[in-house]
DOMAR-593744 format. One record per residue: residue number from 1; x, y, z of N, C-alpha, C in turn; residue in three letters. Coordinates in steps of 0.001 Angstrom, whole numbers, padded with zeros to 6 digits. Layout:
  pos      n.X      n.Y      n.Z     ca.X     ca.Y     ca.Z      c.X      c.Y      c.Z  code
  NUM        X        Y        Z        X        Y        Z        X        Y        Z   ALA
...
This chain:
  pos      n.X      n.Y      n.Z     ca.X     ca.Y     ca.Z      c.X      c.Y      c.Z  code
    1   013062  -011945  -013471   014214  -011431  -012750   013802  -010731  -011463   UNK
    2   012926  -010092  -011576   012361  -009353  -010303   012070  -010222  -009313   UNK
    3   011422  -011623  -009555   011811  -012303  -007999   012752  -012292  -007320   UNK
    4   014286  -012246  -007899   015309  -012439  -007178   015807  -011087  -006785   UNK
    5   015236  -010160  -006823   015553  -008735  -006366   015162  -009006  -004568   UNK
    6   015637  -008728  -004050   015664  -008412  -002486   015563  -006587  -002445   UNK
    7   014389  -006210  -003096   014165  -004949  -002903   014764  -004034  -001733   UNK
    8   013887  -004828  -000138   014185  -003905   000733   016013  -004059   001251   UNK
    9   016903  -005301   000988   017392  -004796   000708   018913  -004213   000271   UNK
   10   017887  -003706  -001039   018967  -002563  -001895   018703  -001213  -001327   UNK
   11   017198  -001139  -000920   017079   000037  -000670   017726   000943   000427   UNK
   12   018046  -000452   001907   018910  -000229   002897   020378  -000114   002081   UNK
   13   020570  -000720   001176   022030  -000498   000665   022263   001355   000002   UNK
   14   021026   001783  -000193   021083   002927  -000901   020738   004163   000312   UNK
   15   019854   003445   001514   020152   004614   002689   021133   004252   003377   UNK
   16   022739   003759   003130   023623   003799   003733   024310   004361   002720   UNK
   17   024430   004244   001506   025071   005249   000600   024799   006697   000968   UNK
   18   023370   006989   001015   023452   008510   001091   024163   008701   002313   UNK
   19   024351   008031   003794   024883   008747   004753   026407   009144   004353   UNK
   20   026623   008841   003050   027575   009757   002841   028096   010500   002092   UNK
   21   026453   011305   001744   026493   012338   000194   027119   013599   001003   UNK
   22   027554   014377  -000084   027609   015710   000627   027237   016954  -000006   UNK
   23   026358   017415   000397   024937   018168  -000008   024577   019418   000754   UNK
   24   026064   020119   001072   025752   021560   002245   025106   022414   001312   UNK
   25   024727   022386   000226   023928   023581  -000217   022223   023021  -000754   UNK
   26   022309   022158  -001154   020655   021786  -001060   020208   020949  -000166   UNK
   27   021441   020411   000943   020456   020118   001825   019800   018943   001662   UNK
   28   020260   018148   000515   019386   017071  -000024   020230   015825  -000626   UNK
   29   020371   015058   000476   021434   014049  -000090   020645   012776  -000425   UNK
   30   021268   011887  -001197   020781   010894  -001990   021473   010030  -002189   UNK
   31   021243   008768  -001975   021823   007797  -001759   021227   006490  -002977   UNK
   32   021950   005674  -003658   021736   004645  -004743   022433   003731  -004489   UNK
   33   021775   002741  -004838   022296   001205  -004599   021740   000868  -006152   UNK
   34   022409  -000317  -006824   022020  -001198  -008342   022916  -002703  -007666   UNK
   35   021529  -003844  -008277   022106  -004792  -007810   022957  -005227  -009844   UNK
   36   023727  -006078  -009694   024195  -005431  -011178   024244  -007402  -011691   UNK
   37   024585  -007244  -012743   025178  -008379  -013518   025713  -009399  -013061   UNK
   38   027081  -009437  -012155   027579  -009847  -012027   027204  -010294  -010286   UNK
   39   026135  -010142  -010007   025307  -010309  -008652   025970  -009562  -007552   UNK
   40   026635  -008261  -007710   027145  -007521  -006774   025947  -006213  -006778   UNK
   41   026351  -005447  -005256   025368  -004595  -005406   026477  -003516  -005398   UNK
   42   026369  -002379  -006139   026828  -001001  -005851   026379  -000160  -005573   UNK
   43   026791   000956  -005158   026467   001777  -004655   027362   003139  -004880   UNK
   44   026165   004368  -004779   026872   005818  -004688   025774   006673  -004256   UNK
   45   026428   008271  -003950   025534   009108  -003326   025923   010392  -004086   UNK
   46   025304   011309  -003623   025611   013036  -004688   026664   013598  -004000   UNK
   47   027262   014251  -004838   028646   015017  -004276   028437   016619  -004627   UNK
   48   027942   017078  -004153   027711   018993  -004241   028914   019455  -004433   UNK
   49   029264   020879  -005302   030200   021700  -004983   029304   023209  -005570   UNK
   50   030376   024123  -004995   029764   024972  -004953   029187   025825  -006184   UNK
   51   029776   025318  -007592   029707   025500  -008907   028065   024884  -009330   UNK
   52   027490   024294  -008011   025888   024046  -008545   025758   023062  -009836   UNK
   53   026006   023635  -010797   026047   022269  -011925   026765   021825  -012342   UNK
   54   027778   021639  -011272   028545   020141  -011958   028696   019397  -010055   UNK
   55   027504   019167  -009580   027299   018585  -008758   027441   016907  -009738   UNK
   56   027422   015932  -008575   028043   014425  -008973   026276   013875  -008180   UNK
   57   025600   013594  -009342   024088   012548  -008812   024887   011165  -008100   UNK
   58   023695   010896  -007253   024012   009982  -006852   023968   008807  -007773   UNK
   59   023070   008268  -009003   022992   007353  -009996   024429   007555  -010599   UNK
   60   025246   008951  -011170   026633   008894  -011523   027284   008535  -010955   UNK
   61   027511   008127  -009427   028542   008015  -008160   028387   006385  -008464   UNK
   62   026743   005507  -008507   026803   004027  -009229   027542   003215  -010749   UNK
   63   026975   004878  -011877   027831   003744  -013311   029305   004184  -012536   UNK
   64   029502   005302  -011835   031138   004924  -012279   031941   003907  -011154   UNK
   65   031161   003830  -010106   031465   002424  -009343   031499   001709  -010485   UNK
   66   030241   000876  -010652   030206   000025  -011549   031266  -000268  -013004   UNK
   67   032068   000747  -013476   032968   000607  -014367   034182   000256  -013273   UNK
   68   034622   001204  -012239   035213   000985  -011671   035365  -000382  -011007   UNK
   69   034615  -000792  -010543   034788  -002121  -009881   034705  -003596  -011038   UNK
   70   033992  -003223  -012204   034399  -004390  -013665   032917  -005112  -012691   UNK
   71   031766  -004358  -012403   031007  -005358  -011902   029587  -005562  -012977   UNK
   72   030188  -005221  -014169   028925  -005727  -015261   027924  -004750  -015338   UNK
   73   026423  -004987  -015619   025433  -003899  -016245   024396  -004014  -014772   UNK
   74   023910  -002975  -014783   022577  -002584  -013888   021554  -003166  -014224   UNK
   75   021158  -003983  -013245   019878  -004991  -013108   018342  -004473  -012785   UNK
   76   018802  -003730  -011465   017748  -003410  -010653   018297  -002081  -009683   UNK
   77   017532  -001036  -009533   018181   000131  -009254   017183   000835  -007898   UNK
   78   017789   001409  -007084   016618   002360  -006166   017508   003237  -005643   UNK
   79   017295   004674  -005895   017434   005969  -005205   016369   006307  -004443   UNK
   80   017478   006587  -003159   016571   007167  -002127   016818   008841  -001669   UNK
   81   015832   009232  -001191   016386   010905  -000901   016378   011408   000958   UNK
   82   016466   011862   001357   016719   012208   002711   015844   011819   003918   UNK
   83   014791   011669   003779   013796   010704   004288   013608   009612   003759   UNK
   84   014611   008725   003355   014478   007290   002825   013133   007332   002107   UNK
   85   012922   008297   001443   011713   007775   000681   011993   007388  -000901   UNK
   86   012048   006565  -001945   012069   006229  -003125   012255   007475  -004017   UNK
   87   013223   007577  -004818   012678   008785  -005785   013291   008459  -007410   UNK
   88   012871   008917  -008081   013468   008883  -009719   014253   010137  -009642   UNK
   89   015150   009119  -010692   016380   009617  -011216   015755   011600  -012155   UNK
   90   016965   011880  -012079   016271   012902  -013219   016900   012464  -015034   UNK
   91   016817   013573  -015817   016764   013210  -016999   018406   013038  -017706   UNK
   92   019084   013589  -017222   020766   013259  -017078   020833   012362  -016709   UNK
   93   020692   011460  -015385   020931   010098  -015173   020065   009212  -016126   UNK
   94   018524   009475  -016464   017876   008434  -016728   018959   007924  -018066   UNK
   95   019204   008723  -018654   020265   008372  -020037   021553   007775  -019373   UNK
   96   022376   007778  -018602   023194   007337  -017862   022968   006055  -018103   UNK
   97   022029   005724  -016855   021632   004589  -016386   021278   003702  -017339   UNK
   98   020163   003565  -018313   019841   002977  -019275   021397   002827  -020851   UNK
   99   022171   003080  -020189   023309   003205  -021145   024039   001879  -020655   UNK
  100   023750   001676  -019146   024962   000711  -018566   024039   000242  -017672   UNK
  101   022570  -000341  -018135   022223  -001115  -017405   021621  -002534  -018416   UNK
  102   021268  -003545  -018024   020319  -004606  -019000   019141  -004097  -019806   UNK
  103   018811  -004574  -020435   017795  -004350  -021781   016266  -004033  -020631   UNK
  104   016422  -004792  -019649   015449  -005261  -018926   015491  -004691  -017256   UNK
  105   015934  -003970  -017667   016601  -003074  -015935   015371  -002410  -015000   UNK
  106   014993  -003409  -014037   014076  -002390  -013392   014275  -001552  -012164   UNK
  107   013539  -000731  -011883   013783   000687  -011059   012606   000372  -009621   UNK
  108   012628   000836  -008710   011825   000749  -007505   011206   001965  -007141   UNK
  109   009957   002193  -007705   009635   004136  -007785   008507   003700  -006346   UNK
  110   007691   004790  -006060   006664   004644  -005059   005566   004052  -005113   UNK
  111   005274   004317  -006724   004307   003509  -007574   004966   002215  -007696   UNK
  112   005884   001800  -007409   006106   000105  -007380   007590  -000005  -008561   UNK
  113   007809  -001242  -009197   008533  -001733  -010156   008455  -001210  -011315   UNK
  114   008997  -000231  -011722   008900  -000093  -013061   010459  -000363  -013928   UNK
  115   010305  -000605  -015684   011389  -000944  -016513   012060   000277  -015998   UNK
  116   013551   000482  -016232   014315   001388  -016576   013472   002184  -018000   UNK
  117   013697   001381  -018998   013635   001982  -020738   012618   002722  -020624   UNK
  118   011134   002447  -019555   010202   003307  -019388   010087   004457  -019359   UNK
  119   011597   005175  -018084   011406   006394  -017765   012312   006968  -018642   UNK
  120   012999   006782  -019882   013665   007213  -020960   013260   005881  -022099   UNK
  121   011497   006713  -022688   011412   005856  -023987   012165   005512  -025003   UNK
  122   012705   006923  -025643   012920   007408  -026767   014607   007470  -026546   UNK
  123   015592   006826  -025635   017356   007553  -025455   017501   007822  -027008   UNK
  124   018810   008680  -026558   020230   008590  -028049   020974   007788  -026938   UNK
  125   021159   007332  -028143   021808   005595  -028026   023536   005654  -028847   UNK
  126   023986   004420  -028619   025261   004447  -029688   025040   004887  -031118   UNK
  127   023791   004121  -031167   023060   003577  -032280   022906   005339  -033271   UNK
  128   023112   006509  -032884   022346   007128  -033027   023953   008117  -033182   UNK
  129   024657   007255  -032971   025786   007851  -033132   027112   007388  -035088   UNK
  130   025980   006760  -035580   026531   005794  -036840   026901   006820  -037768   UNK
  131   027860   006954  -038678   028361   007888  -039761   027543   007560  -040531   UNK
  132   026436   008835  -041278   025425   008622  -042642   026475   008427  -043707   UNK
  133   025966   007691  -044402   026631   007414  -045914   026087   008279  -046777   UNK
């Protein structure tokens, strides 16, 4: 699957997302592109408010495109941060993402291609959600 990724670009798709995060208190906007399932690419960026944690990641601003638009599961993913440089998700999205992406979902870190499932070995899953008998 990774041949047909056009890496650089998603990654231009994800530094035009961030130009429109809004980030007046850290200063640090972030921009995501996922090319998805259904061969569309989406996109989202972080939404700050002043309540600090319940800021909107930019990977959340993608699944809920992605539900929103009915455009299928996350293929291939790259967040970028304010100097267009590559960055990983943190540990709230990595569960996100791996929730509503392919079995086989890869990510674009600095170190290169890596799986999604990599950077969250171990998720809670549906699976993990079953009534004990």
């Amino acid at each position: 699957m990774s041949a047909q990724i056009d890496w650089h670009e998603l990654q231009l798709e994800a530094i035009r997302a961030r130009a429109s995060a809004y980030a007046p208190y850290s200063e640090f906007p972030v921009g995501a592109a996922a090319l998805t399932t259904s061969g569309r690419v989406i996109r989202g960026c972080n939404v700050e408010n002043a309540s600090y944690g319940h800021a909107l990641c930019a990977e959340c601003g993608v699944v809920s495109a992605l539900h929103a638009e009915d455009a299928g599961a996350i293929v291939a993913l790259v967040v970028v941060d304010k100097d267009d440089h590559l960055i990983s998700p943190c540990g709230r999205c990595r569960q996100i993402l791996l929730e509503n992406a392919t079995s086989d979902a890869v990510i674009k870190l600095p170190a290169g291609e890596v799986a999604l499932s990599n950077l969250m070995p171990y998720p809670f899953t549906r699976d993990n959600l079953t009534n004990s008998q």
